[in-house]
C-alpha positions in Angstrom: 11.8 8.0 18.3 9.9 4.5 19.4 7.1 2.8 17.0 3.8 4.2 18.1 0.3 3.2 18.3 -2.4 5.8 18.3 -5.9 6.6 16.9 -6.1 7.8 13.9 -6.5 12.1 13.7 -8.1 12.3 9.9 -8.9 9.0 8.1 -6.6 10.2 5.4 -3.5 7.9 6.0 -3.4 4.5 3.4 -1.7 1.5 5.4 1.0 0.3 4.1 0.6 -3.5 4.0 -3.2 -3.6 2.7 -3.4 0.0 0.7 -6.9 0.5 2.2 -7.7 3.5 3.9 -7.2 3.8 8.1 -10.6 5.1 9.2 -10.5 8.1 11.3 -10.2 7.4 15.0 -9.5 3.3 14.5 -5.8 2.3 16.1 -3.3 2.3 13.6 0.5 1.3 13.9 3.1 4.1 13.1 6.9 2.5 12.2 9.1 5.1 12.8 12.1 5.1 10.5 14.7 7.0 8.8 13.5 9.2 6.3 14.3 7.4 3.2 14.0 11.2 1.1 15.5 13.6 3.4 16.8 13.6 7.1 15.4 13.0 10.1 12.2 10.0 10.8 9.2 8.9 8.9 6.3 7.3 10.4 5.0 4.7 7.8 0.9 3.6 9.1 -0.5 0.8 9.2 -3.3 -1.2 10.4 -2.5 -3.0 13.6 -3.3 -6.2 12.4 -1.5 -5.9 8.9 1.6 -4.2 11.0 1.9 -8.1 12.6 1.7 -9.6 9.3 4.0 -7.3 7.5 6.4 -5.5 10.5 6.3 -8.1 13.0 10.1 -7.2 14.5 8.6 -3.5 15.1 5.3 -4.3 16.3 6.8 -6.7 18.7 9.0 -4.1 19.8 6.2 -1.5 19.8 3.6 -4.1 22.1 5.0 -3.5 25.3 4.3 0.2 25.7 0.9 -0.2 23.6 -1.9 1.9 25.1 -4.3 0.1 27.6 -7.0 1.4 25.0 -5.8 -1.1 22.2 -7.8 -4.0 22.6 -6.8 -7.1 21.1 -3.4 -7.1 21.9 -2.6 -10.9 22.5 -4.2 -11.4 18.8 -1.1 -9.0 17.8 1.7 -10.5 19.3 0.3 -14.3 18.5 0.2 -13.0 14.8 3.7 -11.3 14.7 5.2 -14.0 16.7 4.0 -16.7 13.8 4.8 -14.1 11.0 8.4 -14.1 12.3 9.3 -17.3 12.7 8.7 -18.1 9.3 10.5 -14.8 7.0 8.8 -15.3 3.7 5.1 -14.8 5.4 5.5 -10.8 5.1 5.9 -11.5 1.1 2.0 -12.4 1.5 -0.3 -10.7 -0.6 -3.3 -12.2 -0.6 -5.2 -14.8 -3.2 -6.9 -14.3 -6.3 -8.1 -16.6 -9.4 -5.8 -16.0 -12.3 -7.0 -14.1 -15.1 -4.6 -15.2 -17.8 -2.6 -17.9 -17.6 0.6 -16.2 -18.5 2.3 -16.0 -15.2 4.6 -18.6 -13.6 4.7 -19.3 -9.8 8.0 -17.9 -8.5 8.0 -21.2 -6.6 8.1 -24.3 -9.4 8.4 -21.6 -12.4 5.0 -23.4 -14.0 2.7 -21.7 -15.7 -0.5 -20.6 -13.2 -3.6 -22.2 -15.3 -6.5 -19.3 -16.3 -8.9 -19.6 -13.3 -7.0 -21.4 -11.4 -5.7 -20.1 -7.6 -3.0 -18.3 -7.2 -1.3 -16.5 -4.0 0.0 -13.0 -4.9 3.6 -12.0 -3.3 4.9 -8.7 -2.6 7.8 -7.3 -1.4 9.4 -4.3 0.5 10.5 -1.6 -1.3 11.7 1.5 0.7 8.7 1.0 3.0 6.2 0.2 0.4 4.8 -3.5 -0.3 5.2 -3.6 -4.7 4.1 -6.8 -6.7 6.5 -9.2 -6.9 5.0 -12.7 -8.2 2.7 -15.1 -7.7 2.8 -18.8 -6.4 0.3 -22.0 -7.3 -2.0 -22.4 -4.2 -0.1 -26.0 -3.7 3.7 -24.3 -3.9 2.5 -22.7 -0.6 4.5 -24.8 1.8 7.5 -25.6 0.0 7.9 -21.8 -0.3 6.2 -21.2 2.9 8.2 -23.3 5.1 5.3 -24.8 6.0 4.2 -21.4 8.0 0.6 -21.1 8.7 -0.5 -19.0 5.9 -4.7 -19.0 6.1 -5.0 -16.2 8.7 -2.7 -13.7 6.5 -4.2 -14.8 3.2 -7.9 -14.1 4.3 -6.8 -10.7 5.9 -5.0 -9.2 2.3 -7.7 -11.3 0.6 -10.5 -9.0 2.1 -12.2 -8.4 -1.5 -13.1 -12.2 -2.2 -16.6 -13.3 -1.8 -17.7 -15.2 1.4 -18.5 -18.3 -1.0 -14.6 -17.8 -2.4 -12.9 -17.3 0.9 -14.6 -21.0 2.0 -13.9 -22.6 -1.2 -10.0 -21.2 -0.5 -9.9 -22.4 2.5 -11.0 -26.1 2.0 -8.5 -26.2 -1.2 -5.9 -25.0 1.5 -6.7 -27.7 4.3 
């Protein structure tokens, strides 16, 4: 069975790549794959947006037969086109200051100063995104590949203050 998009019935469905909630009757992604537990297909959700930062192969795929209701569509594909082209932006997590400064960036294996910026990775595990590290802000286009990272980061990075999110982005530029 193809990916699908469609609006969502109930409002109970978590996305996948963010872990937020898809509102009832928003557009959400479904990636149809094999049932990792049992036989047959399951249909992992996600938002649209986060299903181009995290799936971009299947939303790619899925674009073409996308309803005429989904607006937004060339934001999609330009996001899941960048995402692919670089194959360590679905590891993106979002940013956060450092609490302790016990952890090491998976990136230079220095220690991430208390306070101090750091970009949280995840990876894929049987369809769901699980901690995985984090990286100093500057480590981010060595590791990177010099992908544009500032669109995904402020999308996973939705619970930062608007007075954090600009003083990310000029540390970033």
């Amino acid at each position: 069975m193809p990916h699908v998009f469609e609006p969502a019935s109930t409002g109970r469905a978590k996305c996948r790549g963010c872990g937020r909630q898809i509102e009832r009757g928003t557009w959400r992604f479904g990636e149809r794959v094999p049932n990792p537990y049992a036989e047959g297909e399951a249909t992992f959700w996600y938002h649209p947006l986060c299903a181009a930062y995290k799936r971009p192969a299947a939303l790619l795929e899925a674009l073409p037969s996308a309803p005429a209701e989904l607006t937004h569509t060339d934001v999609l594909e330009r996001a899941a086109h960048a995402t692919a082209a670089h194959p360590r932006l679905p590891r993106l997590g979002g940013a956060e200051r450092s609490p302790t400064g016990q952890a090491r960036c998976r990136h230079c294996k220095q220690a991430i100063a208390k306070e101090s910026w750091r970009i949280r990775l995840v990876h894929d595990e049987e369809g769901r995104f699980v901690p995985s590290g984090f990286l100093h802000l500057g480590c981010r286009r060595d590791y990177f590949e010099g992908g544009d990272i500032v669109p995904a980061l402020l999308h996973f990075s939705s619970d930062l203050s608007d007075a954090d999110r600009e003083e990310l982005i000029r540390l970033i530029e």
